[in-house]
Each structure stands twice: as C-alpha cells, then as structure tokens.
C-alpha positions in Angstrom: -13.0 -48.7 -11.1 -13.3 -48.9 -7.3 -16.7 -47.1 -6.0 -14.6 -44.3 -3.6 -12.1 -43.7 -6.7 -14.3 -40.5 -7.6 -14.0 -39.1 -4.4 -10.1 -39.3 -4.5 -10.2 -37.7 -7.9 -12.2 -34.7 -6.0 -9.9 -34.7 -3.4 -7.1 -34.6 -5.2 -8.3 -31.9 -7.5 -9.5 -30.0 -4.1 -5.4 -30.0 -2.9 -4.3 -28.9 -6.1 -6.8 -25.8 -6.0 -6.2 -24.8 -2.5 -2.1 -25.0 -2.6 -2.6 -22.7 -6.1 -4.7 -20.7 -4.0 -3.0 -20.2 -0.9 0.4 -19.4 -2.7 -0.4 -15.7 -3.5 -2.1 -15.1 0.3 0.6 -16.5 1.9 1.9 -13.1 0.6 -0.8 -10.8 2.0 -0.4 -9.2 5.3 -3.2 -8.1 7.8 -3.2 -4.9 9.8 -5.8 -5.5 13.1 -5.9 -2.2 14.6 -7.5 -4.0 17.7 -3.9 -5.2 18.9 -4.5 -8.7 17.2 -1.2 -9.7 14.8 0.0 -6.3 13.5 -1.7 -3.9 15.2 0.1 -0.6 13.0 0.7 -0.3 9.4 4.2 0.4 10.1 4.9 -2.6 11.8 2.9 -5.1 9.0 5.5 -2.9 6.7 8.3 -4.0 8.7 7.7 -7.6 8.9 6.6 -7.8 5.4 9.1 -9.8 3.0 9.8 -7.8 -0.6 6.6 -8.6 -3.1 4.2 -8.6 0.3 0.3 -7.5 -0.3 -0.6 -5.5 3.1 -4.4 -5.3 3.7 -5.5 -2.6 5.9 -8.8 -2.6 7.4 -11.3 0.4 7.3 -10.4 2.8 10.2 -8.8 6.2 11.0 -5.1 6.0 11.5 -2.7 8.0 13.0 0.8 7.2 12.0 4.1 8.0 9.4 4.7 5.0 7.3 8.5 4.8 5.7 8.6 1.9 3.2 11.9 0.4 1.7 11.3 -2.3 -0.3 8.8 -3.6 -3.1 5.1 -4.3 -1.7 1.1 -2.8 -2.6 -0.8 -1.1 0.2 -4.4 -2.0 -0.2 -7.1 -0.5 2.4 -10.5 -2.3 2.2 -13.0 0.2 3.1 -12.8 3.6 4.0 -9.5 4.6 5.9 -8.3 8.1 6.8 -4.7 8.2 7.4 -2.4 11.1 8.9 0.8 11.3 10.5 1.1 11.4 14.2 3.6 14.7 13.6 1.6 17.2 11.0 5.1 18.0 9.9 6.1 15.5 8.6 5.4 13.1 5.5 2.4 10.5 5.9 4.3 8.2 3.2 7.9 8.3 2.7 8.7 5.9 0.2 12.2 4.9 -0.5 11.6 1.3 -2.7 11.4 0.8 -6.6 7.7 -1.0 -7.4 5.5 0.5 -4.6 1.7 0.7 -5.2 -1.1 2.4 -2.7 -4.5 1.6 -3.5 -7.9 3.3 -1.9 -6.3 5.7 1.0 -7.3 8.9 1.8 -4.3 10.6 3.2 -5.0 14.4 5.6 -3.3 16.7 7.8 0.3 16.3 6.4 3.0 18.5 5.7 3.8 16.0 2.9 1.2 13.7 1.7 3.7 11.3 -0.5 7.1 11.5 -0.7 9.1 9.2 -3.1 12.4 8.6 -3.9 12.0 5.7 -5.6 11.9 4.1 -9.3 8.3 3.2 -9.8 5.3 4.2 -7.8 1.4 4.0 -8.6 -1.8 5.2 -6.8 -5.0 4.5 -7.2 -7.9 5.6 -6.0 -6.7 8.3 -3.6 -7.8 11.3 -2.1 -5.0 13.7 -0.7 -6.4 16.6 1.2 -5.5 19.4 3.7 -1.9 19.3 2.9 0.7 21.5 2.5 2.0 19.4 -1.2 0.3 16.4 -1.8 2.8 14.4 -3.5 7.1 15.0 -3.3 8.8 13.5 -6.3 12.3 13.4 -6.2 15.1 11.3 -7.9 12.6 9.1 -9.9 14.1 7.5 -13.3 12.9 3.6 -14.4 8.7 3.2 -14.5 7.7 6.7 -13.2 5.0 7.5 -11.4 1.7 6.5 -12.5 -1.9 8.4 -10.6 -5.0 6.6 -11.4 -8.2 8.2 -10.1 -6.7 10.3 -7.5 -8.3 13.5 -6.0 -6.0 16.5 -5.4 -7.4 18.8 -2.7 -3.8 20.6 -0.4 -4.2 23.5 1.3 -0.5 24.7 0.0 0.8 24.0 -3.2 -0.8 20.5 -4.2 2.4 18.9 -6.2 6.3 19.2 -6.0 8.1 17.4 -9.1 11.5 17.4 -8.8 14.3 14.9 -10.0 14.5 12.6 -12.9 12.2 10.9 -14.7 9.3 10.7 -16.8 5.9 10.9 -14.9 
C-alpha cells in the first residue's frame, strides 16, 4: 500500500461525514435581527421551504408571525416575542406539523392561534394575554404542550373545533 493511501482513506471518510452532516442544516434557517440575511422571523418564515428548521437568536421581538406550511421554530436563548398590534394574535398558524420550541410569547390578544392538524410546544411561557392558546378546526395529531407555563390575564385557553388534544 502506497504511504499517502491512509490519508485518502481519512479524506474520504471526512466527505462522507460532512455531506451527512450538512444535509439536515441545509434545512435550518437563521433569523439576524442585526439586518444580516433574514433580519424578521416573518420573513425567515416566508422564505423557508416546507420541513425548514428556523433558528431564532436570543432577543426581544416585536412582530405577528402567520405560518402556512410544515416547519419547527426553535429560539436559542432567551426570546420575548409580542405582536406589533396587542390585538392581534402573536402566532397564527394555519399548517399541519408545526412545532415551537423555547419562546416566551406577551402582550397578545391571542397568544397561539391554530387552525391546523398537528401542533406541539415545548418549553413555553405565555403570559399577559387575553387567551393564551385558540384551538380551532384541529382533527389528525392534536395538539401536544410539553412544559409550557400558562400565565393570561383573560381567560388562559379557548378549545374549540375538532379533535383530540
């Protein structure tokens, strides 16, 4: 065996890792608040493909986010997130499969409205809300809560439609 045949092993094995690797971040999305790529969460939302992981750095933001198709919203850090209008919803989901992880949502008429199939959160504090979480028209997977912290200033839930949850 040739003397740099080892290496080429290594650097073979080193391509394989990295294109089985880079195949599930070529799915995640980055929110920069600083104006760098997508500077809102809507707009990482709307240029996200179905299946898309969004990543959301730790801030305060001020925005109404309306998703329509299938995608987890993960923060990394502390965020506080509220709608621009306190009269409206902060999440209005529409999509089957939707899945909010570590985001403390304030200062809503709504919290989390869905309308969809599926939906889970984890890790979730809604507070100083008129209902924290709309359920309408929900049939398939349900909803599922996980470690979620309930804390409205009006009437905390609102179950209506189909469904188990």
């Amino acid at each position: 065996m040739r003397k740099d045949a080892p290496n080429l092993v290594y650097v073979a094995l080193a391509t394989i890792v990295l294109s089985v690797v880079a195949i599930p971040l070529a799915a995640a999305i980055a929110v920069y608040p600083s104006g760098e790529s997508f500077p809102t969460i809507q707009e990482a939302i709307d240029a996200s493909a179905e299946g898309s992981t969004i990543l959301i750095p730790e801030g305060s933001y001020r925005e109404s986010l309306f998703v329509d198709k299938q995608m987890t919203i993960i923060s990394y850090g502390f965020i506080s997130f509220s709608p621009l209008d306190p009269e409206q919803s902060a999440v209005s989901i529409t999509a089957d499969g939707i899945a909010l992880v570590d985001f403390h949502i304030a200062h809503a008429s709504v919290g989390v409205r869905v309308a969809g199939s599926s939906f889970r959160m984890e890790s979730c504090l809604i507070d100083d809300v008129e209902m924290g979480i709309e359920i309408t028209a929900v049939e398939g997977d349900g909803v599922s809560l996980y470690e979620c912290s309930f804390t409205p200033k009006g009437i905390g839930s609102s179950w209506r439609g189909a469904g188990d949850w």
